[in-house]
VEXDREN-2710 file (C-alpha; in Angstrom, 1 decimal):
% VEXDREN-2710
k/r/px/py/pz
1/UNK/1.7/34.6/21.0
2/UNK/2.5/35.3/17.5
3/UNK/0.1/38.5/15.7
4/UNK/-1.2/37.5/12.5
5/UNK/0.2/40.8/11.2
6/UNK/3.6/40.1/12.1
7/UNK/6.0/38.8/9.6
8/UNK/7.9/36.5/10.7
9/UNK/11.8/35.2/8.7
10/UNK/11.6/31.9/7.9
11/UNK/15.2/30.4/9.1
12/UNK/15.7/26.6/8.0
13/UNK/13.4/23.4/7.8
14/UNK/12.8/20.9/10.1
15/UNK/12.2/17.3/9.1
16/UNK/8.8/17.5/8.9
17/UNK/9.2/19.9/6.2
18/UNK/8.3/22.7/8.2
19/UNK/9.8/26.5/7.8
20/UNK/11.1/27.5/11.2
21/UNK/11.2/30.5/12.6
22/UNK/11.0/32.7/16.1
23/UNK/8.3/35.6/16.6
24/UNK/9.0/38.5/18.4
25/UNK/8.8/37.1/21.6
26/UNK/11.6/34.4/20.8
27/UNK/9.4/31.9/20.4
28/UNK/9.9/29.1/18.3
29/UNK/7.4/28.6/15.2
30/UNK/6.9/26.1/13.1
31/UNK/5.2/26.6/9.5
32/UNK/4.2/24.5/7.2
33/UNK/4.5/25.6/3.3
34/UNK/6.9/28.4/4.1
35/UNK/10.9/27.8/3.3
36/UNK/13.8/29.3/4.3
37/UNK/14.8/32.9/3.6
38/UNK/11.2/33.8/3.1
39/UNK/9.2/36.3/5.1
40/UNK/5.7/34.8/6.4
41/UNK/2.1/36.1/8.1
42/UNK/0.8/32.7/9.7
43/UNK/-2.3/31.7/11.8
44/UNK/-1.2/30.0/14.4
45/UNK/-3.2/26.3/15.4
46/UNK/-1.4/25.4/18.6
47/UNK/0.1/26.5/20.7
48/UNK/2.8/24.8/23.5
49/UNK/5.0/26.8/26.7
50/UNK/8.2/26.8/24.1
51/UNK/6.5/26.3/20.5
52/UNK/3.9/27.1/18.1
53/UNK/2.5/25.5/14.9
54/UNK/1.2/27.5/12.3
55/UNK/-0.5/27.3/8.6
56/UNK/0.7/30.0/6.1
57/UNK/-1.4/32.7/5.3
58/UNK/1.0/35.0/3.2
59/UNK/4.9/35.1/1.9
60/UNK/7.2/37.8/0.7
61/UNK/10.6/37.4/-0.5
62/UNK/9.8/34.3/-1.9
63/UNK/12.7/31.7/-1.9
64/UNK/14.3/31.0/-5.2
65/UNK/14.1/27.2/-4.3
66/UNK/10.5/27.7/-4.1
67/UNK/8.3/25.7/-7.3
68/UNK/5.1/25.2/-8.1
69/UNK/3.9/21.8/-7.1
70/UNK/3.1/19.4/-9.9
71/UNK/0.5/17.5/-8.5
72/UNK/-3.2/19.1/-8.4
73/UNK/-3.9/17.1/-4.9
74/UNK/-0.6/19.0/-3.1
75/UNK/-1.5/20.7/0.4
76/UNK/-4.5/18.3/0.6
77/UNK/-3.0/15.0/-0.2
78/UNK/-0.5/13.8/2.9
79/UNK/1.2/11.9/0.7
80/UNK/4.1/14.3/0.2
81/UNK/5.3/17.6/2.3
82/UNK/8.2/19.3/-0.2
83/UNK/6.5/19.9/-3.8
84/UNK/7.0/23.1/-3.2
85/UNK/10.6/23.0/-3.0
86/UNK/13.7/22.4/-5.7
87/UNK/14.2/18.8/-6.0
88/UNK/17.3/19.2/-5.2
89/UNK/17.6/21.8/-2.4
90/UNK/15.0/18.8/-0.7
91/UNK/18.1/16.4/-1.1
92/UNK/20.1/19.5/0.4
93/UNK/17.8/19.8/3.1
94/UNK/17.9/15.9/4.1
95/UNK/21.5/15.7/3.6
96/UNK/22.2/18.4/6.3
97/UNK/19.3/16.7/8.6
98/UNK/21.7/13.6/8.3
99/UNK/24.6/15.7/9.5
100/UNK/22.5/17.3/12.1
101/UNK/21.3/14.3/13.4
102/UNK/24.9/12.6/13.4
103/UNK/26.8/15.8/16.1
104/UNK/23.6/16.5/17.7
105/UNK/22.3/13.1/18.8
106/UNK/25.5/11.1/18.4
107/UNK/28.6/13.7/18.4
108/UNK/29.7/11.9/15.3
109/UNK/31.3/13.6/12.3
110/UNK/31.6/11.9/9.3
111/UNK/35.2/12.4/7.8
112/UNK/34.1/12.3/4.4
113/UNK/30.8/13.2/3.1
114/UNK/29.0/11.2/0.0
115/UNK/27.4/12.4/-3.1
116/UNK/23.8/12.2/-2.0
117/UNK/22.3/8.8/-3.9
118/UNK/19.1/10.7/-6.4
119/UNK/17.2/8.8/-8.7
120/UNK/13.3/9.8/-10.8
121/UNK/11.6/12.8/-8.6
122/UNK/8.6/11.3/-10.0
123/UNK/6.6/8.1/-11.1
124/UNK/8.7/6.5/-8.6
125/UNK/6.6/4.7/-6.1
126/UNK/6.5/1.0/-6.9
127/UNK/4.9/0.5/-3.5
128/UNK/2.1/1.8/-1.9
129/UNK/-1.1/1.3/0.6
130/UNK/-4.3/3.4/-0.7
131/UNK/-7.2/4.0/1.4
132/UNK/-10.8/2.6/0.1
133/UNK/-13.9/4.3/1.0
134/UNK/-17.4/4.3/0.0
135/UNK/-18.3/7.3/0.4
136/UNK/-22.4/7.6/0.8
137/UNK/-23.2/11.4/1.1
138/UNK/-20.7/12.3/-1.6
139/UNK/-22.4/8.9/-4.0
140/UNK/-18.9/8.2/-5.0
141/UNK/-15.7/5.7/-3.9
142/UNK/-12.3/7.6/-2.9
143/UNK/-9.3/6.0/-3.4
144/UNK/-5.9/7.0/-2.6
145/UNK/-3.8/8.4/0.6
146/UNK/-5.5/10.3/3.1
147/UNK/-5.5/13.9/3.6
148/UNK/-3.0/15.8/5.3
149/UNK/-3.4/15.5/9.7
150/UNK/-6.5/14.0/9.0
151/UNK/-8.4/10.2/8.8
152/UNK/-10.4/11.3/5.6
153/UNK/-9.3/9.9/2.2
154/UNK/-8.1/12.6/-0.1
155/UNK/-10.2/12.6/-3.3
156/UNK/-7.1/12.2/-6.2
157/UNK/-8.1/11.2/-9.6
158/UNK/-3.9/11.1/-10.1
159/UNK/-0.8/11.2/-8.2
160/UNK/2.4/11.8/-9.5
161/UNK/4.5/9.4/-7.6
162/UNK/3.2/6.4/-8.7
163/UNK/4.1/4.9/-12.0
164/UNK/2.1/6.6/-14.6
165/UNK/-0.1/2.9/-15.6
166/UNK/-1.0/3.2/-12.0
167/UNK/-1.8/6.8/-11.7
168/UNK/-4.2/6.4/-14.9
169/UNK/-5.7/3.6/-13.2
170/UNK/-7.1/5.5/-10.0
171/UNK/-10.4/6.3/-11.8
172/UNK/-11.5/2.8/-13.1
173/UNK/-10.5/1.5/-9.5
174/UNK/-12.9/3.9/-8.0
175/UNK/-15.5/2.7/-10.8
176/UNK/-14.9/-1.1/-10.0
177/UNK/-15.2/-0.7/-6.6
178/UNK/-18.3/1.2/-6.7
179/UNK/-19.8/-1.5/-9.0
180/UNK/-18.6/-4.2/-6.7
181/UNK/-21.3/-5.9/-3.9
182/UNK/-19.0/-5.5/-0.8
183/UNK/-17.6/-2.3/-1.6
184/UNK/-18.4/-0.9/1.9
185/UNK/-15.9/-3.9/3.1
186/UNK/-12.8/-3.4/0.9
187/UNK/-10.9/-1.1/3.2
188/UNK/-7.5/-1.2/1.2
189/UNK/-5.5/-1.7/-2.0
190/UNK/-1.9/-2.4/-1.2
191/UNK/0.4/-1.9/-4.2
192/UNK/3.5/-3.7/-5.3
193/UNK/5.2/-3.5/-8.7
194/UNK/8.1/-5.7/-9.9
195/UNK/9.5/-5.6/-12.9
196/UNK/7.3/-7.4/-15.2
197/UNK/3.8/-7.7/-12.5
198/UNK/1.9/-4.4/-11.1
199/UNK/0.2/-6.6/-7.9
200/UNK/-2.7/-5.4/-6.1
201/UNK/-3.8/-6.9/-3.0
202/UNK/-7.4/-6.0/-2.0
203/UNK/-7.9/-6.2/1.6
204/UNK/-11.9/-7.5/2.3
205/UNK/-13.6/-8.0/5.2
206/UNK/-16.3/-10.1/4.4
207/UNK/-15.9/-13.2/1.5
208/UNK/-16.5/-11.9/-1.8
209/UNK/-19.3/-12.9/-4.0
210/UNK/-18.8/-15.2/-7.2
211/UNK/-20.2/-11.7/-9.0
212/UNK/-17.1/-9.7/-7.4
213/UNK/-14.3/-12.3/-8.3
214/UNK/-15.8/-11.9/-11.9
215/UNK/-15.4/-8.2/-11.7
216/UNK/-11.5/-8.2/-10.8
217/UNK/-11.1/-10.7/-13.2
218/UNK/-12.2/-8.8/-15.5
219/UNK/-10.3/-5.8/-14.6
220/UNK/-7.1/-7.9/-14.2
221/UNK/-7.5/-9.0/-17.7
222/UNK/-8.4/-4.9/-19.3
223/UNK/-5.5/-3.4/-17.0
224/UNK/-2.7/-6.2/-17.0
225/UNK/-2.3/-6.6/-13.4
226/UNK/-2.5/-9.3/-11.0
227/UNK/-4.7/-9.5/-7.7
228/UNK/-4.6/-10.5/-4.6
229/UNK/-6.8/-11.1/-2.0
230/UNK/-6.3/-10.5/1.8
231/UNK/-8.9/-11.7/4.0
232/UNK/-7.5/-11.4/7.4
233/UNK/-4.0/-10.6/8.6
234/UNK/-1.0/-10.5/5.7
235/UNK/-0.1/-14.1/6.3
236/UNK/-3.5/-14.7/4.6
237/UNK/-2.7/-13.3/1.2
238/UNK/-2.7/-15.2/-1.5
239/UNK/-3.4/-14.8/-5.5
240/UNK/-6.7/-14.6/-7.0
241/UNK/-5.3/-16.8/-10.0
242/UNK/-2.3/-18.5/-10.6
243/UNK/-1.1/-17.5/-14.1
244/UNK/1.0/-14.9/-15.2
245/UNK/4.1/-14.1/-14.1
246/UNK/5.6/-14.1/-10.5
247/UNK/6.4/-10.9/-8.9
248/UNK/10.1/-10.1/-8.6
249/UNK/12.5/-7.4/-9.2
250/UNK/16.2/-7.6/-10.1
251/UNK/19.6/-6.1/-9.2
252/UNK/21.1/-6.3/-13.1
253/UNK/24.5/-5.6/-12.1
254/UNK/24.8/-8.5/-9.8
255/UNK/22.6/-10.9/-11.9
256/UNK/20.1/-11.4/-9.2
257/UNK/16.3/-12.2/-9.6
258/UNK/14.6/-11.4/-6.3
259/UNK/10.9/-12.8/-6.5
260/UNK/8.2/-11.2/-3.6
261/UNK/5.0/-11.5/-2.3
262/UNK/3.2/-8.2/-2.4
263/UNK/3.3/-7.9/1.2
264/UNK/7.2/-8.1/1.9
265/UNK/9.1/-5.6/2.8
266/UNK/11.2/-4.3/-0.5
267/UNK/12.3/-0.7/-0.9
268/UNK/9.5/2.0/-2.5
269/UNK/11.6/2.7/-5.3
270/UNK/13.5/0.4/-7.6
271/UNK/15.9/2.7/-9.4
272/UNK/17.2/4.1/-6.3
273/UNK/17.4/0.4/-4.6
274/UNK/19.6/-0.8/-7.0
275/UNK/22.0/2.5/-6.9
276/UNK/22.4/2.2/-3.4
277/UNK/23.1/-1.8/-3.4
278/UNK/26.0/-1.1/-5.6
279/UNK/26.7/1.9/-3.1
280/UNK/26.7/-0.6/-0.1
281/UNK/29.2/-2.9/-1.8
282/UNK/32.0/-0.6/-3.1
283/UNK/31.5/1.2/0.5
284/UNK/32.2/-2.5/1.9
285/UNK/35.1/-3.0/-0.4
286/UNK/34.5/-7.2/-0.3
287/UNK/36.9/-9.4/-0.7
288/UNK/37.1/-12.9/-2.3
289/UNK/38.3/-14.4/0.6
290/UNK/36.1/-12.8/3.2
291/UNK/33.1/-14.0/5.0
292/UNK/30.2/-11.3/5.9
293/UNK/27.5/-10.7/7.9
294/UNK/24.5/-9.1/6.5
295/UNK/22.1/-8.3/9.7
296/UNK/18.2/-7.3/9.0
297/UNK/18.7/-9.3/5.9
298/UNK/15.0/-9.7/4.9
299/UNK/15.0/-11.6/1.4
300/UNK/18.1/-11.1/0.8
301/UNK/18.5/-8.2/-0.6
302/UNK/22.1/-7.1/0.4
303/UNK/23.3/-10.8/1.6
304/UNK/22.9/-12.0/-2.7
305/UNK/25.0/-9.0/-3.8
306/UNK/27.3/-9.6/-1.5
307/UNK/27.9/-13.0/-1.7
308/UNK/28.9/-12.7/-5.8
309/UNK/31.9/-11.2/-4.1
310/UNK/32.8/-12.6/-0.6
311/UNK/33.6/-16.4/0.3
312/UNK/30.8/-17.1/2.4
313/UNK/27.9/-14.8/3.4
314/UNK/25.9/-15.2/6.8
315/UNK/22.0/-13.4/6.6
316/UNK/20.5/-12.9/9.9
317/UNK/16.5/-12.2/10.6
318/UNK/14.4/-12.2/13.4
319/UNK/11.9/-14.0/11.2
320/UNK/11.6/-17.2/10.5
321/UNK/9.3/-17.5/7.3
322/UNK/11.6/-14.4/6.1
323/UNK/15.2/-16.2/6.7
324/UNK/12.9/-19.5/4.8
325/UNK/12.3/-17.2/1.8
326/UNK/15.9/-15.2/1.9
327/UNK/17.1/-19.1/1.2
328/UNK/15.1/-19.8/-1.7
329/UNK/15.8/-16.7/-3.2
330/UNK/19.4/-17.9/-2.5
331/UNK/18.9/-21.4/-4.4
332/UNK/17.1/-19.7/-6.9
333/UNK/20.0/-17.8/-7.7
334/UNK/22.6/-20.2/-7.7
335/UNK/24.0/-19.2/-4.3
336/UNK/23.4/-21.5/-1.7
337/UNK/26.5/-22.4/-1.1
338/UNK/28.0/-19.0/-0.6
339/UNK/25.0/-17.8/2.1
340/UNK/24.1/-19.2/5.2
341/UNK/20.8/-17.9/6.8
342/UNK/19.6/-18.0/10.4
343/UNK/17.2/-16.6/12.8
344/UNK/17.9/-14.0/15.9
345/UNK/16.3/-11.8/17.9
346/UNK/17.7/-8.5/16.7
347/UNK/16.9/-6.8/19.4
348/UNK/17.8/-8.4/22.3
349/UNK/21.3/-9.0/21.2
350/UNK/24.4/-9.7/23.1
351/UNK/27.8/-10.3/23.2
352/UNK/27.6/-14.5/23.6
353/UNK/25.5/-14.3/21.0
354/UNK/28.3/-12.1/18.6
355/UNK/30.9/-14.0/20.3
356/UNK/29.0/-17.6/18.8
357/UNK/28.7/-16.4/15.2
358/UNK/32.4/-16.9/14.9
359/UNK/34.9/-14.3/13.1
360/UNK/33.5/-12.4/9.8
361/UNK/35.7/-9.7/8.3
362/UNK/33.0/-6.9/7.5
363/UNK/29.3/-6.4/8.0
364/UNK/26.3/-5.0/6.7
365/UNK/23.6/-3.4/9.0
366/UNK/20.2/-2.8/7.6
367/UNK/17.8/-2.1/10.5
368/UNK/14.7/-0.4/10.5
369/UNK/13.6/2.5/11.8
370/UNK/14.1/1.4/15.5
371/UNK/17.3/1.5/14.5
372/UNK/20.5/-1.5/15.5
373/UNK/20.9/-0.4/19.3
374/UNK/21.3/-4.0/20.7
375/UNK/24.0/-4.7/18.0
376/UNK/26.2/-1.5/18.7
377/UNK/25.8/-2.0/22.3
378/UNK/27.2/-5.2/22.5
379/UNK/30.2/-4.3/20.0
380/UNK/30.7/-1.5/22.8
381/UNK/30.6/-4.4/25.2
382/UNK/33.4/-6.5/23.7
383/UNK/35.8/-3.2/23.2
384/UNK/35.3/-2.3/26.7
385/UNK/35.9/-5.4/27.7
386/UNK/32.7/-6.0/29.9
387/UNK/32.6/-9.6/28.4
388/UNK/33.3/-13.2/29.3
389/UNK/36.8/-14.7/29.1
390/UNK/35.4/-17.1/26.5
391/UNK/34.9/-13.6/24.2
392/UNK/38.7/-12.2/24.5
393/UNK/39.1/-14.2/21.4
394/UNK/36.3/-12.3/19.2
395/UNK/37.6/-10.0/16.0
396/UNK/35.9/-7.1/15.4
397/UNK/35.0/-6.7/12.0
398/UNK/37.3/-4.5/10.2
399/UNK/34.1/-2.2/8.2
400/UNK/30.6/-1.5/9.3
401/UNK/28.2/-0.2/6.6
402/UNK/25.3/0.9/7.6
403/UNK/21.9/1.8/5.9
404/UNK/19.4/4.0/7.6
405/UNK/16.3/4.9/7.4
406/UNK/15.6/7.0/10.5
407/UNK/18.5/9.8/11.1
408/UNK/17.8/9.7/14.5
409/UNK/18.7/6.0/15.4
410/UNK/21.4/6.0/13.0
411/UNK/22.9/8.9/14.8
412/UNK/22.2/7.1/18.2
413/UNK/24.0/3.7/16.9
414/UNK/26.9/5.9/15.2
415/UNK/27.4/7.4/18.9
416/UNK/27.8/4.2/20.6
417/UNK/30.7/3.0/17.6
418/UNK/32.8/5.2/17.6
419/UNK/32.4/6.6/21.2
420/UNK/32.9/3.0/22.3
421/UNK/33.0/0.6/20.5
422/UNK/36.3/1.9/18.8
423/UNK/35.3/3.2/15.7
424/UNK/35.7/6.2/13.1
425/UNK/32.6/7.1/10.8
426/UNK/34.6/7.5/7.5
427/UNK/32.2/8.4/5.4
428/UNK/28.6/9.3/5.5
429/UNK/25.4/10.5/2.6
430/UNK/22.2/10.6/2.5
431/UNK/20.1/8.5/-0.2
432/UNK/16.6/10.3/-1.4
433/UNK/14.1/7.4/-1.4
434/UNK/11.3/9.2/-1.4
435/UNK/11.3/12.5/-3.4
436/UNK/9.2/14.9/-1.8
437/UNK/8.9/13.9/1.3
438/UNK/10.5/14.6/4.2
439/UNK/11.4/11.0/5.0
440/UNK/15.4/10.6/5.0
441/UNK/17.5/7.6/4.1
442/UNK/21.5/7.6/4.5
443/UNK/24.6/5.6/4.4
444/UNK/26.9/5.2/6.7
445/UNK/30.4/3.3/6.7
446/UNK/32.6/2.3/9.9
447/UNK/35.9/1.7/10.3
448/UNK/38.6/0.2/13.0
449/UNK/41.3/-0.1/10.7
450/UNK/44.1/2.8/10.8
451/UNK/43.3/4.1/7.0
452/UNK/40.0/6.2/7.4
453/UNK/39.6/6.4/3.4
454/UNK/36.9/4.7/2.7
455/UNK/36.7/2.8/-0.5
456/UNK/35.6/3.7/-4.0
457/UNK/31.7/4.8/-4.0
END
């Protein structure tokens, strides 16, 4: 058991954000606030046979990388672990966690590794779900994340990873709420900025009165955003009123307008999203005269990229209402034509069903965090030849890129590529998404062919 008098050295950080380090017994200890190279007195809070978690009661030695956090509501907010470290040492620290994950889970070794994909440390966070609670004994209404390991709503007046309009706007959300008739009903403010449209969807249990719709309308019209009202599950959102702009965000290099409802899925922030599209496509290196598969395509927002470049483009969801939207963003965009769209379970994939899609020269895998195992398990299928005769015929596409956001899966996948399914990682980087957190986003690219340089990126 670890003596609060003992200083213990502070080795490396685990992806939790967590110093780790070993007390005298060997023991493995993990602490949160302290960072490597640093010596630290802790008081332990659990305790396991081969671990120990810890808060930080004192440091010497202090890391250079060490900063002082810029938001007031750090340590009590859970919004974000790694304030206290250099911006970039935290895209250090995710970028070896990436290579970590990769030999330890997958025995993969990247042959080339990318310049880490950075963006805006702050004011980035274009999406967002705050907690809403009326608050009796304290006479007031908290909005915003909750606090750290707890179910309690952290009391912010700010936060520095939203876009500064939004941040400013924390305060007269907690006034309007308070004012409002249902307030102990309104559970949750989802937020989702485009560029032109902050939305705000207010989640409500109960119908709202004709007094309440007056009162958003009113702050719609002093704040310049748009509401949205969801009374039941998120197929039930809808707009509060119809003028104004539609949401929607673009990809300016590719000439793409991608509109969204403010409960899709579309990457927190916009900056980086755009980087890393451009990423994805020199990594795939398309050609005119290739045809492409874009899996996990959601709205399209790797298949319309792609197809300004490739001959035809086929997006594949397990959804639906998302493969129905993908193809109006499509039209909208003057690429029908080039994309086709259709729905699949993604996660009960097999080789008939990669054997039926026909030959496509190179593909782009964007799953989430559960990762593309069903995929990468049937490509192993068809290269060790545990198929049908009617698949002898199938052509493995010549590049893979894939984009992760869970290490761990990515690493899992990479191991059943190129351990058999016949494939070199070339190249390999991690993309910071979210600035300080501990959350980590890569990029990973696949090859069969003989050359393992991967293209321009």
């Amino acid at each position: 058991m670890t003596d609060p008098q003992e200083w213990l050295q502070v080795e490396s950080l685990d992806l939790e954000a967590q110093g780790v380090a070993h007390n005298a017994e060997g023991k493995v200890v993990f602490i949160e606030g302290a960072l490597p190279g640093e010596q630290a007195r802790v008081q332990v809070r659990r305790r396991k046979n081969q671990w120990e978690q810890a808060t930080l009661l004192e440091t010497r030695s202090e890391s250079s990388q060490r900063v002082r956090p810029q938001c007031p509501h750090f340590g009590v907010c859970g919004g974000c672990k790694m304030q206290h470290l250099h911006v970039g040492a935290q895209v250090a620290t995710k970028q070896r966690a990436l290579e970590d994950a990769l030999w330890h889970l997958g025995k993969v070794k990247a042959v080339q590794l990318l310049r880490p994909i950075e963006g805006p440390a702050w004011g980035y966070r274009f999406r967002a779900r705050l907690s809403v609670r009326h608050v009796v004994k304290k006479g007031k209404v908290l909005i915003g994340f909750h606090e750290r390991k707890s179910s309690y709503v952290a009391d912010m007046d700010s936060c520095e990873v939203l876009p500064q309009h939004l941040s400013a706007m924390l305060l007269p959300l907690r006034d309007l709420i308070a004012a409002m008739d249902g307030r102990d009903r309104l559970p949750q403010i989802e937020v989702a900025i485009g560029d032109e449209v902050t939305a705000l969807v207010l989640r409500h249990l109960e119908p709202l009165t004709a007094a309440d719709l007056q009162r958003l309308r009113e702050f719609a019209a002093a704040h310049g955003i748009q509401w949205w009202l969801q009374p039941k599950g998120p197929d039930t959102v809808h707009r509060l009123d119809e003028a104004g702009p539609p949401l929607a965000y673009t990809l300016p290099e590719f000439g793409i307008t991608m509109p969204f409802k403010p409960t899709d899925f579309t990457q927190v922030n916009h900056a980086i999203n755009r980087t890393l599209v451009g990423r994805a496509l020199r990594l795939l290196d398309v050609q005119p005269d290739e045809r492409v598969i874009d899996w996990f395509c959601g709205l399209g927002n790797f298949t319309l990229p792609i197809a300004r470049r490739a001959s035809r483009v086929l997006g594949i969801e397990g959804s639906s209402s998302l493969v129905e939207r993908a193809q109006q963003n499509a039209a909208s965009n003057g690429l029908a034509e080039r994309t086709r769209f259709e729905v699949r379970n993604l996660f009960e994939l097999t080789v008939d069903d990669l054997v039926s899609l026909g030959r496509h020269d190179k593909w782009l895998v964007d799953p989430p965090r559960e990762g593309a195992f069903a995929l990468a398990k049937a490509l192993a299928d068809l290269h060790q030849g545990e198929a049908s005769a009617a698949s002898r015929d199938f052509v493995f596409p010549r590049r893979i890129v894939y984009v992760s956001c869970n290490p761990a899966t990515l690493a899992r996948d990479a191991g059943l590529l190129v351990h058999q399914a016949g494939y070199r990682c070339v190249a390999a980087g991690a993309v910071n998404m979210f600035p300080h957190t501990a959350h980590v986003e890569s990029i990973a690219v696949f090859e069969r062919a003989a050359d393992e340089t991967p293209a321009n990126c």
